[in-house]
Structures are given as C-alpha cells and as structure tokens.
ROTORNU-673098 format. One line per 5 residues: number of its first residue (from 0); their letters; for each residue x negated, y negated, z negated of N, C-alpha, C. Coordinates in steps of 0.001 Angstrom, whole numbers, plus 500000, padded with zeros to 6 digits. Layout:
BEGIN
NUM = A = X:Y:Z:X:Y:Z:X:Y:Z ~ ... .
//
This chain:
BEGIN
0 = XXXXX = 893576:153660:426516:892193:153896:426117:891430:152602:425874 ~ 891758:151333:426521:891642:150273:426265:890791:149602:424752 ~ 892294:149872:424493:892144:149062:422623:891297:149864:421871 ~ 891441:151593:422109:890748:152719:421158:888911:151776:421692 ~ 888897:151704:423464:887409:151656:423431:886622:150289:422604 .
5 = XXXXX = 887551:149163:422327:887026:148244:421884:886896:148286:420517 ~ 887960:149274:419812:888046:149567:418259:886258:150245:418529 ~ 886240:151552:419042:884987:151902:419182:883573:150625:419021 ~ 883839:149788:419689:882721:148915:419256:882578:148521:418418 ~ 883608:148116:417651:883640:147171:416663:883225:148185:415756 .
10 = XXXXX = 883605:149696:415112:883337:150384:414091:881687:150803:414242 ~ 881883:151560:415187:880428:152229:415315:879449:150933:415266 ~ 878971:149957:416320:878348:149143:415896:878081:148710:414629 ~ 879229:148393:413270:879004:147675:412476:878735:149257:411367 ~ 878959:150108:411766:878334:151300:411079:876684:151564:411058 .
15 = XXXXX = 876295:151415:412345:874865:151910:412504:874171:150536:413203 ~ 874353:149557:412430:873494:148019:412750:872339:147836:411846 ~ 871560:148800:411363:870105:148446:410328:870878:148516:408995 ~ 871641:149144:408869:872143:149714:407176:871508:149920:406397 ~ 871436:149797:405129:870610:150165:404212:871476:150242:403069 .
20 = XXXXX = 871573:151807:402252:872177:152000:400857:872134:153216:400571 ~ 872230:153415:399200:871896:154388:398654:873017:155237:398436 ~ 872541:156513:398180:873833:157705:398502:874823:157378:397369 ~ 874679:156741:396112:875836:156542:394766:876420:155824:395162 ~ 876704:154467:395908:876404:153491:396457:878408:153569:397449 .
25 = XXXXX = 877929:154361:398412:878515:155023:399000:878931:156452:399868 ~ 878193:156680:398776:878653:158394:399010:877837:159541:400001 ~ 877168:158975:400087:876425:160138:401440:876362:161491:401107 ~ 876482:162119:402343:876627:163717:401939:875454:164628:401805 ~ 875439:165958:400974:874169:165775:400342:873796:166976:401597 .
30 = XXXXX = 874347:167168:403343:873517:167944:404050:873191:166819:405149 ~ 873176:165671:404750:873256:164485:406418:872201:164726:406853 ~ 872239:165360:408181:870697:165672:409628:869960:164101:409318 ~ 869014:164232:409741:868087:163125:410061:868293:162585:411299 ~ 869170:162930:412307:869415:162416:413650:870562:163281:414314 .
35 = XXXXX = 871518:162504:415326:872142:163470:415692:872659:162595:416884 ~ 872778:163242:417760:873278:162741:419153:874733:162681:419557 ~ 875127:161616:419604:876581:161804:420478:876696:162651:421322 ~ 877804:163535:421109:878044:164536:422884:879635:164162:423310 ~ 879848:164493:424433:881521:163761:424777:882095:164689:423566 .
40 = XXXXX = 883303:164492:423623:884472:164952:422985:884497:164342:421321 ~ 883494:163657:420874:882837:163493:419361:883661:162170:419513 ~ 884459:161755:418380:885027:160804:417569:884067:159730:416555 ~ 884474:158754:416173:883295:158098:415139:883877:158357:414075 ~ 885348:158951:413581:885476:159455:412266:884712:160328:412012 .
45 = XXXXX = 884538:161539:413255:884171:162189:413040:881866:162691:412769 ~ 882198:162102:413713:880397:161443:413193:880418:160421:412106 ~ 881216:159543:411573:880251:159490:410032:880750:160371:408879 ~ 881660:161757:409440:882220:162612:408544:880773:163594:407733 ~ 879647:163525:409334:878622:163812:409045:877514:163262:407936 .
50 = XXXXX = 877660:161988:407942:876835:161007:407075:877684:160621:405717 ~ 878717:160414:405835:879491:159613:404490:880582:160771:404174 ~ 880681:160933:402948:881633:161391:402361:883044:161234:402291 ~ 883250:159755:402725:884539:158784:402588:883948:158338:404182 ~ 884858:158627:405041:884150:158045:406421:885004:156689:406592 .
55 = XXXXX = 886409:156905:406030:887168:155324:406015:886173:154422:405349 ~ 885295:154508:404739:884416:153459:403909:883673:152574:404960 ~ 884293:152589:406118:882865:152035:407301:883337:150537:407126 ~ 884723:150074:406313:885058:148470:406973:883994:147558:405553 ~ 883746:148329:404432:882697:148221:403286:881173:147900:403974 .
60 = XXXXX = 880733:148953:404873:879556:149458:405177:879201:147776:406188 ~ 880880:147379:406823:880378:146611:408241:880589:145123:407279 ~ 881254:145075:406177:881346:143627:405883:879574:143593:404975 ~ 879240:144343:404588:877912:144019:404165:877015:143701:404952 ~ 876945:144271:406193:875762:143969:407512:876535:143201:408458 .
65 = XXXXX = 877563:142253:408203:878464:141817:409437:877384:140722:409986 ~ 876383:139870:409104:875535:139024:409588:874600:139660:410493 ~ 874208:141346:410366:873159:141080:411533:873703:141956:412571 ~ 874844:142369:413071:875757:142307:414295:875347:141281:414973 ~ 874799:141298:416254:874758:140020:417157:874961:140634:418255 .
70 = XXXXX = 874415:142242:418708:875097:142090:420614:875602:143525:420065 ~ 877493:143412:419977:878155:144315:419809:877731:145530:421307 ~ 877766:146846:421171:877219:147786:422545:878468:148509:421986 ~ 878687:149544:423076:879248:150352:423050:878559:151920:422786 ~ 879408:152931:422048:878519:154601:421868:878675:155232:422673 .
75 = XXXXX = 878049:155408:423479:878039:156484:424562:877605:157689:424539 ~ 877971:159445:424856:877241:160765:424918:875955:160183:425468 ~ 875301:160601:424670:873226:160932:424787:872642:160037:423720 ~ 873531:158792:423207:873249:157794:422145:872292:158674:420688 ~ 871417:158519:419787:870907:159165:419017:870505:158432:417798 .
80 = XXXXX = 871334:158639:416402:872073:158143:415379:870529:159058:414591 ~ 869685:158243:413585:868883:158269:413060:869174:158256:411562 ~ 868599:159156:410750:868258:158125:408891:866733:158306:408579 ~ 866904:157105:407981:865399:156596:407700:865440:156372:406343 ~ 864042:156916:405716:864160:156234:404044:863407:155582:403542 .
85 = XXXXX = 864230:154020:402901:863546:152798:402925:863105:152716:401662 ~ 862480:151505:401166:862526:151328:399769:863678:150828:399170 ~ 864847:150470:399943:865753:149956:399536:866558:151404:399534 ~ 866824:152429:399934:867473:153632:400111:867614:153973:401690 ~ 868419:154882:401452:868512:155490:403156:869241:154598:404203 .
90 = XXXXX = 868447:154978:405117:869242:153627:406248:869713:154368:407644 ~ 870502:154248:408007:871002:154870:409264:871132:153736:410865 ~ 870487:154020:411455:870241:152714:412896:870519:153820:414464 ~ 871001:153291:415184:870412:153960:416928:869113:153834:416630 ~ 868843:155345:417438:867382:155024:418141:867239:154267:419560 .
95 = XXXXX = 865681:154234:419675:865909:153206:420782:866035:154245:421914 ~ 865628:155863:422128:865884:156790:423346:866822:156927:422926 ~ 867195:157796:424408:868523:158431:424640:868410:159784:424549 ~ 869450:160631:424368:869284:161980:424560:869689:162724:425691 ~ 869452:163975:426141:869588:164464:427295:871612:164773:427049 .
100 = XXXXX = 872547:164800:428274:873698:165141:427777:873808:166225:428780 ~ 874099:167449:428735:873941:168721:429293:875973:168741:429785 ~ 875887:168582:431101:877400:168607:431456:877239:169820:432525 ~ 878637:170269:432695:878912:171282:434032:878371:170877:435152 ~ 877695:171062:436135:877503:170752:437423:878723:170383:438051 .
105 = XXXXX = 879888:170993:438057:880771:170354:438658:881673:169016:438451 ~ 881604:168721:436442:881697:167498:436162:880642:166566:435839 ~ 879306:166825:436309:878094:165972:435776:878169:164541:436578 ~ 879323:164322:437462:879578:162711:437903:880673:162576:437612 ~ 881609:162946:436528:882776:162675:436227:882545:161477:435167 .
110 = XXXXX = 883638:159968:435613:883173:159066:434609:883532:159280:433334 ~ 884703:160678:432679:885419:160444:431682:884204:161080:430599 ~ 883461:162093:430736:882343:163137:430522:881570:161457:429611 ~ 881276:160124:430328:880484:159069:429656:881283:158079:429068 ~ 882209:158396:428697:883224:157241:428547:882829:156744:426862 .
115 = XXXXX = 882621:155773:426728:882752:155515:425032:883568:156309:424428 ~ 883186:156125:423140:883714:157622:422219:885027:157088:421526 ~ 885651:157617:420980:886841:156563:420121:886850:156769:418798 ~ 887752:155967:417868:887771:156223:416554:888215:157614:416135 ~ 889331:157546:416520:889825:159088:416399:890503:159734:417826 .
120 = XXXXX = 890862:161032:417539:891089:161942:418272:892371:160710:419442 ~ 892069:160584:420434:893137:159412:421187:894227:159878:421640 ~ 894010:161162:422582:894639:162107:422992:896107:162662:421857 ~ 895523:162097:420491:896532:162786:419284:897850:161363:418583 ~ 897458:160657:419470:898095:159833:418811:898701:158552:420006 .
125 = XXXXX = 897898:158550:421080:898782:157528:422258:899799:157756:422844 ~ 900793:159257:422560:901871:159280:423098:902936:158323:422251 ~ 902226:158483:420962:903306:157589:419916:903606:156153:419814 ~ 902003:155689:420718:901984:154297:420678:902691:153381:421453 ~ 903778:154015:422250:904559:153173:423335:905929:153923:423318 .
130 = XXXXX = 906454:154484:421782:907699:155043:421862:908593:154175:420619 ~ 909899:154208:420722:910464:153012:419621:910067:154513:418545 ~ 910384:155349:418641:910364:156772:417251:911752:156278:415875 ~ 911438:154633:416056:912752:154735:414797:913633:153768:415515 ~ 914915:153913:415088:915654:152913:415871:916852:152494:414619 .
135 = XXXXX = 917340:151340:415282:918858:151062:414197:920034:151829:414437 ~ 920393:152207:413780:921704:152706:413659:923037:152253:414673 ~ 922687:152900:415920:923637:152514:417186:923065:152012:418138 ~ 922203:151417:417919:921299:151068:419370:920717:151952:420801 ~ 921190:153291:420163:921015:154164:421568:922224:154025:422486 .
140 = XXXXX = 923159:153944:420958:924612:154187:421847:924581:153041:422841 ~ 923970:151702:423081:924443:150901:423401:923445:150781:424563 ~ 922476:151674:424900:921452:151246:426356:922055:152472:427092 ~ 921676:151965:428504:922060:152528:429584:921806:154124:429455 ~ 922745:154833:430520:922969:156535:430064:922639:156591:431226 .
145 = XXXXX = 921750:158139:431256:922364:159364:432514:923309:159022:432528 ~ 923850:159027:433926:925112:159654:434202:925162:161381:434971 ~ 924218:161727:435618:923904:162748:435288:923299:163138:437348 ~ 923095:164272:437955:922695:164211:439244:923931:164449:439969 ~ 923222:164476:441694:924050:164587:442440:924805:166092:442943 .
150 = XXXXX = 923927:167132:442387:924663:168284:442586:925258:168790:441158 ~ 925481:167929:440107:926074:168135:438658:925507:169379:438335 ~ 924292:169093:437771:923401:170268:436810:923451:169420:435591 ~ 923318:170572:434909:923532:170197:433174:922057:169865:432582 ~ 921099:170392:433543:919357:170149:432674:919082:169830:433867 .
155 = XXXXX = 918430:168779:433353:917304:167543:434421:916070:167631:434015 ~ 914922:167862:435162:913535:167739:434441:912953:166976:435566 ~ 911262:167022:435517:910360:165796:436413:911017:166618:437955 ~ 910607:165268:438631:910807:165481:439969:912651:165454:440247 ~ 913388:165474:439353:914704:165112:440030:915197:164028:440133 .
160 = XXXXX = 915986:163551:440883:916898:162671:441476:918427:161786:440211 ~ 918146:161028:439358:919242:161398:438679:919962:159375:438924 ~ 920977:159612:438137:921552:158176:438357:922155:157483:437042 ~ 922032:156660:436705:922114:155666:435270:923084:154681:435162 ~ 923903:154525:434632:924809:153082:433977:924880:152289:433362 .
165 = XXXXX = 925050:151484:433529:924883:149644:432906:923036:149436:432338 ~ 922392:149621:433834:920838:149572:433397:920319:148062:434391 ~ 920048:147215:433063:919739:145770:433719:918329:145525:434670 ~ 918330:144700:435439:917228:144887:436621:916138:144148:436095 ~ 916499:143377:435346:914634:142400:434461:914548:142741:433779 .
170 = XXXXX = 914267:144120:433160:913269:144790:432224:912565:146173:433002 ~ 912215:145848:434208:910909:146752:434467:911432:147984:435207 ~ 910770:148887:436009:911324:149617:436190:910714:151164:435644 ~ 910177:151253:434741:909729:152679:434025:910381:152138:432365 ~ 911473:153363:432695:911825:153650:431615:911915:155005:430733 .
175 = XXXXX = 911857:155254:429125:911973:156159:428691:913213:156378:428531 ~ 913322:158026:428279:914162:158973:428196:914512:158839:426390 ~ 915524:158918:425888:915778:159158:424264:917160:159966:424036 ~ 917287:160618:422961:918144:161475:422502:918163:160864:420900 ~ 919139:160679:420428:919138:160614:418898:919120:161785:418278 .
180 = XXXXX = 917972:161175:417234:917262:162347:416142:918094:162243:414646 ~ 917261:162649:413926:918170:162811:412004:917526:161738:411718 ~ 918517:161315:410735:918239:160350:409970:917101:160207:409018 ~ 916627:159235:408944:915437:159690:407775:915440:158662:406470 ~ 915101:159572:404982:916022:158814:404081:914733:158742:403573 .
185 = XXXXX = 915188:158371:402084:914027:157754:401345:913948:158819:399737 ~ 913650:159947:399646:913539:160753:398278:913630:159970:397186 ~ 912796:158436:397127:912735:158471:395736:914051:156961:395373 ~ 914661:157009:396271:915511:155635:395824:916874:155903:396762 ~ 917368:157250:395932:918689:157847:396422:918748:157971:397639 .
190 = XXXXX = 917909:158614:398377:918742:158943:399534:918559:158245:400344 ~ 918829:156586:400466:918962:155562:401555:918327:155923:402606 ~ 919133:155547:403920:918860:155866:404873:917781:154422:405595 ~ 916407:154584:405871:916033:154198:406286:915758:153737:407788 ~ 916119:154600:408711:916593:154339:410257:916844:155787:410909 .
195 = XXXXX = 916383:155662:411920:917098:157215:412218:915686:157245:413913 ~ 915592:158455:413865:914443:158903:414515:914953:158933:415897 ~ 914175:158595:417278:914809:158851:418612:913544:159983:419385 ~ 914739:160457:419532:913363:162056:420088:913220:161554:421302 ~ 912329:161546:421993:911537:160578:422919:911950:162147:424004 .
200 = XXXXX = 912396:162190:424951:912501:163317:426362:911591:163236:427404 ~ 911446:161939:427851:910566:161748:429133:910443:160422:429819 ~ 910417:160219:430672:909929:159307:431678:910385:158553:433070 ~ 911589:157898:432977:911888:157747:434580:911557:156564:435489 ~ 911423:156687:436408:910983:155407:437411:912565:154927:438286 .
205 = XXXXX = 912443:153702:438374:913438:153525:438603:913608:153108:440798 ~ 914417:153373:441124:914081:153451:442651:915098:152519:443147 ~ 916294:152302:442650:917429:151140:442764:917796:150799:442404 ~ 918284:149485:441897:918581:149103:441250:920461:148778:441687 ~ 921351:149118:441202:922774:148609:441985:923473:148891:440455 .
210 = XXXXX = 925283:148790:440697:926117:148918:439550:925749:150617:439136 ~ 925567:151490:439736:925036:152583:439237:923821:152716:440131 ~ 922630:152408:438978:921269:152721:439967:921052:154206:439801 ~ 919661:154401:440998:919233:156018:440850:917834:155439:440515 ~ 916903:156846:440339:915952:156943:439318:915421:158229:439423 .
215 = XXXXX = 914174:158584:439467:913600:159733:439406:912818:160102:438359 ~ 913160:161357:437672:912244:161697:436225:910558:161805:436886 ~ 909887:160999:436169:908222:161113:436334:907949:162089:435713 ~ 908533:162268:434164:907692:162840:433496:908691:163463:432240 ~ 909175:164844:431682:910092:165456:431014:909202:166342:429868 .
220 = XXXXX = 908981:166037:428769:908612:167130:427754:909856:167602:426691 ~ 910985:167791:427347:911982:168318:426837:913304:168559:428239 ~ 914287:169243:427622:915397:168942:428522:916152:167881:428791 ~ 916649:167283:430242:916828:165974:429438:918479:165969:430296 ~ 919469:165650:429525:920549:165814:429874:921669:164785:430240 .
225 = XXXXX = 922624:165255:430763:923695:164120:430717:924552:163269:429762 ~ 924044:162260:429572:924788:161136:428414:922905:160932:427699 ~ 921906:161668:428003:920946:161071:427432:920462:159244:427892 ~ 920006:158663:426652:919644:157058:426817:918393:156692:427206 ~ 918398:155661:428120:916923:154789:428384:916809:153615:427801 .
230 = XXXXX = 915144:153705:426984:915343:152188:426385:914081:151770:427510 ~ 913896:150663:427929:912680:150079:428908:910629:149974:427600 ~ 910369:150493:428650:909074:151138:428165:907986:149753:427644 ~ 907884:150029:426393:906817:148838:425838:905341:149734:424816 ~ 904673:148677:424768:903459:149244:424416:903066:148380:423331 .
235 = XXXXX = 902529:149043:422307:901881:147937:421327:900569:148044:421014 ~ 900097:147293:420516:899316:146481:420790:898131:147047:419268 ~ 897149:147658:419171:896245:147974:418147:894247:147536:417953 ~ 894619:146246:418888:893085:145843:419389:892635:145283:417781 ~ 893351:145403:416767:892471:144692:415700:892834:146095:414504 .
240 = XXXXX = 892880:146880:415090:892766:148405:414140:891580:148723:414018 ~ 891101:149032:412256:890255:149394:411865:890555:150046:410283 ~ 889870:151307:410491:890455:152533:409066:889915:151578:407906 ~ 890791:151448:406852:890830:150910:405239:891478:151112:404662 ~ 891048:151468:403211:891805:151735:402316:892870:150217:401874 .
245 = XXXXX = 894090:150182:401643:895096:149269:401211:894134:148449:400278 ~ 893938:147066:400145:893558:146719:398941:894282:146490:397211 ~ 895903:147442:397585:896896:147213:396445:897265:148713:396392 ~ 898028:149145:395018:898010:150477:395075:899490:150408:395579 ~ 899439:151860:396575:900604:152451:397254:900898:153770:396542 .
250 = XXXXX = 902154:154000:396498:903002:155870:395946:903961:155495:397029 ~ 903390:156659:398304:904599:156609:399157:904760:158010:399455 ~ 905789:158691:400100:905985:159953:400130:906050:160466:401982 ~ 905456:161521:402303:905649:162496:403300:907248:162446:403687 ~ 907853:162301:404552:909554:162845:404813:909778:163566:405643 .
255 = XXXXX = 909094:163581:406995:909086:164306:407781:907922:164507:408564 ~ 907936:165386:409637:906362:165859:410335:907040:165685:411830 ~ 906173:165319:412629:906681:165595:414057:906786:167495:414421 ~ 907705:167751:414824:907161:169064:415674:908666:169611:414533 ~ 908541:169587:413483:909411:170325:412329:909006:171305:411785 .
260 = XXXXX = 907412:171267:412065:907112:172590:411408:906978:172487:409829 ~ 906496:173601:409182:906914:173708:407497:905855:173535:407017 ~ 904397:173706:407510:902988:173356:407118:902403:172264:407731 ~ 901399:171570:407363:900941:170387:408187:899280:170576:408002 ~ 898955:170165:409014:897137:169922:408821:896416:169119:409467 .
265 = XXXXX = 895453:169648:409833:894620:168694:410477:895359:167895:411811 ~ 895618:166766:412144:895549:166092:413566:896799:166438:413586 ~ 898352:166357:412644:899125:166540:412764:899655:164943:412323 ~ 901547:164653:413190:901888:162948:412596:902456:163702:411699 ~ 902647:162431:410821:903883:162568:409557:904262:161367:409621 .
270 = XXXXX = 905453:161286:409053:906316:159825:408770:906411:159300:407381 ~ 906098:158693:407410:905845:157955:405562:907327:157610:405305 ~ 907635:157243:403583:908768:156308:403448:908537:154791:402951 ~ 907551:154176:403861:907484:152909:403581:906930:152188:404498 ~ 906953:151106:404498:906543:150176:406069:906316:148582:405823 .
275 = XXXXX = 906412:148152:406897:905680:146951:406767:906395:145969:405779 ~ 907381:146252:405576:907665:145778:404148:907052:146310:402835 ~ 906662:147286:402894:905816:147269:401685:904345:147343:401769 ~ 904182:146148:402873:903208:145601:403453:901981:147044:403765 ~ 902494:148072:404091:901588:148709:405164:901613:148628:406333 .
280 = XXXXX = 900173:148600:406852:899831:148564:408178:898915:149480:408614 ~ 898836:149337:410232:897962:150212:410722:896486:149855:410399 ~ 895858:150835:410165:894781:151488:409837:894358:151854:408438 ~ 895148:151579:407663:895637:152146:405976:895302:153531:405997 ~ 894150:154094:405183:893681:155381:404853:894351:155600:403546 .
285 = XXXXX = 894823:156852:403111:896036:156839:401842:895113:158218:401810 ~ 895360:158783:400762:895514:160265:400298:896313:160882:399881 ~ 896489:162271:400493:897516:162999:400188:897483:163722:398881 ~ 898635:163667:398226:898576:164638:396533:899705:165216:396566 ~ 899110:166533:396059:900216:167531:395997:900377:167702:394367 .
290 = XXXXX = 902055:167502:393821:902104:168045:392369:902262:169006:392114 ~ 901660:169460:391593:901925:170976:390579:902487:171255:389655 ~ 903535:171959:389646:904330:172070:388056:904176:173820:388093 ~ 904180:173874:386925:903858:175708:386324:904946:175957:385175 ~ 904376:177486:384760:905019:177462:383545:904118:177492:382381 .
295 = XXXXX = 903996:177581:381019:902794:177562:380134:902706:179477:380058 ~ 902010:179890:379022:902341:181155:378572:903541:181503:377624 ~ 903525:180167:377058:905195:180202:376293:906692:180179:377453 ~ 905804:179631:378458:907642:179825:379376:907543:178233:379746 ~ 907379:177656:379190:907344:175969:379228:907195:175365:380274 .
300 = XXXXX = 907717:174362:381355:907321:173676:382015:906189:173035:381518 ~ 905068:173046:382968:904120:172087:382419:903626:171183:384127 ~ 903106:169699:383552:903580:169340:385147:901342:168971:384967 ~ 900862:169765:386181:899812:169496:386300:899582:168247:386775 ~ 897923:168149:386524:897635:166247:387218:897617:166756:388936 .
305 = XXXXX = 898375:165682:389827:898280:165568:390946:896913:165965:391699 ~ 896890:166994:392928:895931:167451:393289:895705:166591:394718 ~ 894416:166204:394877:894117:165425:396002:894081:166802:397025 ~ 894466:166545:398609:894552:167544:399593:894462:167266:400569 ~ 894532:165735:400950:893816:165292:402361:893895:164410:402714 .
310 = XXXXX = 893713:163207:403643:893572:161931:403960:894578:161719:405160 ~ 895008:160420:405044:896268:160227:406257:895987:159101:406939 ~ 896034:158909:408682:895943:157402:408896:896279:156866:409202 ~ 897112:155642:409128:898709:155152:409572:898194:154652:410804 ~ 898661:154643:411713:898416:153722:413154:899930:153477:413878 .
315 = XXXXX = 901009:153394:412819:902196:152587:413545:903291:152512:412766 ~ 903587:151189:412546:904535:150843:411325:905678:150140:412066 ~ 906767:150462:411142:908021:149876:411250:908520:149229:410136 ~ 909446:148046:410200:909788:147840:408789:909756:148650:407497 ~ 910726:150057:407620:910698:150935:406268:910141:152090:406541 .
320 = XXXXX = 909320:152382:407749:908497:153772:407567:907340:153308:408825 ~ 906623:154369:408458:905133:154335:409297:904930:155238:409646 ~ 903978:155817:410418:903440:157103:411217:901620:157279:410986 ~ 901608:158437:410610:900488:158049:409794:899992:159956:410493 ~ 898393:159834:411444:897636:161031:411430:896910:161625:410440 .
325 = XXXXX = 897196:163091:409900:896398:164079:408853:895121:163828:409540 ~ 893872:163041:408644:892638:163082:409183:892001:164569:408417 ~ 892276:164545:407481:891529:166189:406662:892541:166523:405653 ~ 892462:167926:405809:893101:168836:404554:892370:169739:403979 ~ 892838:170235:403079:891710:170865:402302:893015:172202:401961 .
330 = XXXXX = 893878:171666:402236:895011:173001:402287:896357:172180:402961 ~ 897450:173475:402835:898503:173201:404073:899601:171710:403184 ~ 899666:170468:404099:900220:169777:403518:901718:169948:403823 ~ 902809:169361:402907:903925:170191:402835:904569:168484:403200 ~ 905702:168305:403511:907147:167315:403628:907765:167215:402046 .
335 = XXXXX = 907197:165459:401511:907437:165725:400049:906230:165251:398971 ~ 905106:165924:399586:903602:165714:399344:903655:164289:398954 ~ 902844:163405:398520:902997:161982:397845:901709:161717:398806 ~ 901455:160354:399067:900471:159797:399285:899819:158204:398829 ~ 898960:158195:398309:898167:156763:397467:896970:156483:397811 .
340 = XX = 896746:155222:397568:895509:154395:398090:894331:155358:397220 ~ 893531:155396:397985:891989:156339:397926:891527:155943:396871 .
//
C-alpha cells in the first residue's frame, strides 16, 4: 500500500492544484457536479472519471501546473473537490473544509476507513506485484520442490507441515508456491513462444533450514501438490508509476486473461504480447479495439473500421509481455482484441 499511497500524492495533488482549462482543451464531461467529496473505497481514476473524460490525461493536466505544486498533501475521505468558473475556463481546486465522513459505529476508529485513497482499485492488482507470472523456459524445473508431507497426502493446503529439496538458506525464508502454466505465444509473428506463465499456488514460511528443510503453507489459493516449485518471494518496486498514454504508437494484442474466462471487463488482468522491449512500461494507458468483419448484402467480406471498447493499464512488464488492468469497457472484451496508444 506503500508505493499506491505515494502514487496517490503525486496524481491527485497535481490534478486538483488551482487548474484552470477549458472543457475542448481537455475534455470535461458535460454532467461534472460542482463539488464532490471523497468517501473511503473511491479511487482517483475513479474521481476524475467524474470530471474528465480521458481520466489518464492527469500526467498533461500535472505537467502544466507542476510549478505551483509546492506542499504535496495527501486525499483523504471527507476531502471536498470543487469547480469554479474562471475567466480563463473551469478550474477544479480542494476546498479549504472538510466534509462530514459517515462510518459504522463499529468501524468509526478503524485507521483503514481514513487511509489515503489510491490510484486504482489496489486490492485488484497487488497480488500480481510480487509474483514472477512469466518465467524462462525450465527455470521451475530447476528451484527447490515439495517433496511432499509427513503422513503422504496428495493435496497440501495453509496450515500444513510440508518438506522441500535442494532449498538454499540466503534467500529468505517466505517463499512462493508455483506450478507451470501454458505457454504464451505471440498471434501476430508465428506463433513464437514468448515465455511461459507460472500459476502462482501459495505461500510458505520456512521453519528449517537442513539437506531436506520443513516449511509450513501460510497461505494456499489453489491445491498445492507434490513435485510443486518454490521460487523465494520478491517485490517490485512501482514508486514512480503514473497513468500515460505511450508517447509512440503501439498495435499490441490481448493473449490471455487471468482466471481463463471467455469474456473480460471491468477490473479484470490481461497479458499483452509485448514488453519492455518494445519499450512498454508501467503505467501505459492503451485502448482496446475490437475488429469487425461482416458480410456485405452481396455475400462479400467486408472488414469494418476498428471499434474502440475500453481502456487497459499496464502496471507490470517483462521483457516480451506485460500485465495490463481493464480500466473501462463499454462491452465484453475478448483474448485477441488489439490494443493502441489513445
């Protein structure tokens, strides 16, 4: 929550610092309230979804007012987000009150209820931020295994007892659980296999370390079995993430969805086919296009113009693919779907 709360400063601040512009300008929407209050659970995509049309447009909004930023604050529930109309056009600032924040009696001293707000949904996207998700071709085979428990059960979950082989003692002792996933290729340049996916199982702590140490599962969101791999648990690092459109044009494609389901939407991952080699990075806002091909009334193929259908936001790249959250759809996005700079 860390990095999300400091991203929080940096956006919202340089969003609502004495702005001034007009709705052609950048887009304002034609129902924006005259004021509106932070309440917990509220995102800052999602509050300037209220004000701007293009809410990725905020890194535009903050390099124009970056000079009168001087005491970065944090947004807190009760905070109260104003527009004012200038002679220069509409301007959006904090007010200087606060608003009342109406909580349960039983959580009205809970600190999470006041916690700064985040960019996006956090909860939807920090399990991903400390998992490898792509790996090279053999590198599971080669880290330490289950070997499996002491009364030989075939499914292991939290709270059991299990024991591991050839697991080295200076890399930490919480490690993840992995299973090798499918390969993931590339549609538009034959096929090539770009790396191969590791389905992430769970969580173990480690309790001894010897030629076969033991280890207790913390934490299991799958079955996790014998011959499954541990790689040692790392975290990366997103303290200079902020949503923008690419400044070069991208055509990259949808390949897969987490979960495997056949529709995609709102607050769902997808996996791109391109990565930091084709110099994307996190916080790259893309749009999703769906093609349409028909037939004419003669029978004829006819290939319609690409339909825009929703916005994507990368927050974790690998050399040849990225992971990128559905911020909006406007219908069900499919595996395949294309995505390009806004």
């Amino acid at each position: 929550m860390r990095t999300l709360t400091i991203i929080s400063v940096i956006l919202f601040t340089s969003l609502f610092s004495g702005l001034s512009f007009s709705a052609g300008e950048i887009g304002l929407r034609d129902d924006i309230p005259d004021r509106y209050q932070v309440v917990p659970g509220d995102t800052l995509w999602g509050i300037a979804s209220r004000f701007l049309k293009e809410p990725w447009r905020w890194p535009e909004i903050w390099q124009m007012n970056r000079g009168q930023i001087r005491n970065p604050h944090r947004i807190y529930p009760g905070d109260v987000i104003i527009i004012e109309n200038t002679r220069y056009g509409k301007r959006l600032r904090m007010a200087s009150e606060k608003g009342v924040v109406r909580l349960s009696p039983r959580i009205r001293a809970e600190e999470s209820a006041m916690r700064a707000i985040p960019v996006i949904p956090a909860a939807k996207i920090e399990p991903f931020l400390n998992q490898p998700l792509v790996i090279e071709k053999g590198k599971l085979d080669r880290a330490p295994v289950i070997l499996g428990a002491s009364d030989d059960r075939v499914i292991l979950s939290t709270g059991d007892k299990v024991y591991v082989g050839d697991l080295p003692a200076d890399q930490g002792v919480i490690w993840q659980v992995f299973r090798n996933g499918k390969a993931l290729t590339d549609p538009d340049y034959d096929n090539r296999i770009l790396g191969y996916e590791a389905v992430y199982l769970g969580t173990v702590e480690i309790t001894d370390f010897a030629v076969i140490s033991t280890a207790k599962i913390s934490r299991s969101v799958q079955e996790i079995l014998k011959g499954d791999r541990l790689l040692p648990l790392s975290s990366a690092r997103i303290d200079d993430y902020l949503p923008h459109a690419p400044d070069f044009p991208v055509t990259a494609r949808i390949i897969s969805v987490y979960g495997g389901v056949n529709e995609i939407g709102e607050n769902m991952i997808v996996t791109l086919n391109q990565g930091s080699h084709d110099r994307i990075e996190p916080g790259h806002v893309l749009a999703v296009y769906r093609k349409n091909d028909i037939r004419s009334h003669e029978g004829k193929p006819v290939s319609l113009p690409d339909e825009r259908i929703g916005l994507a936001l990368v927050f974790r790249v690998f050399d040849t693919v990225s992971y990128a959250l559905i911020m909006q759809s406007t219908q069900a996005i499919k595996v395949m779907d294309a995505v390009k700079t806004p």
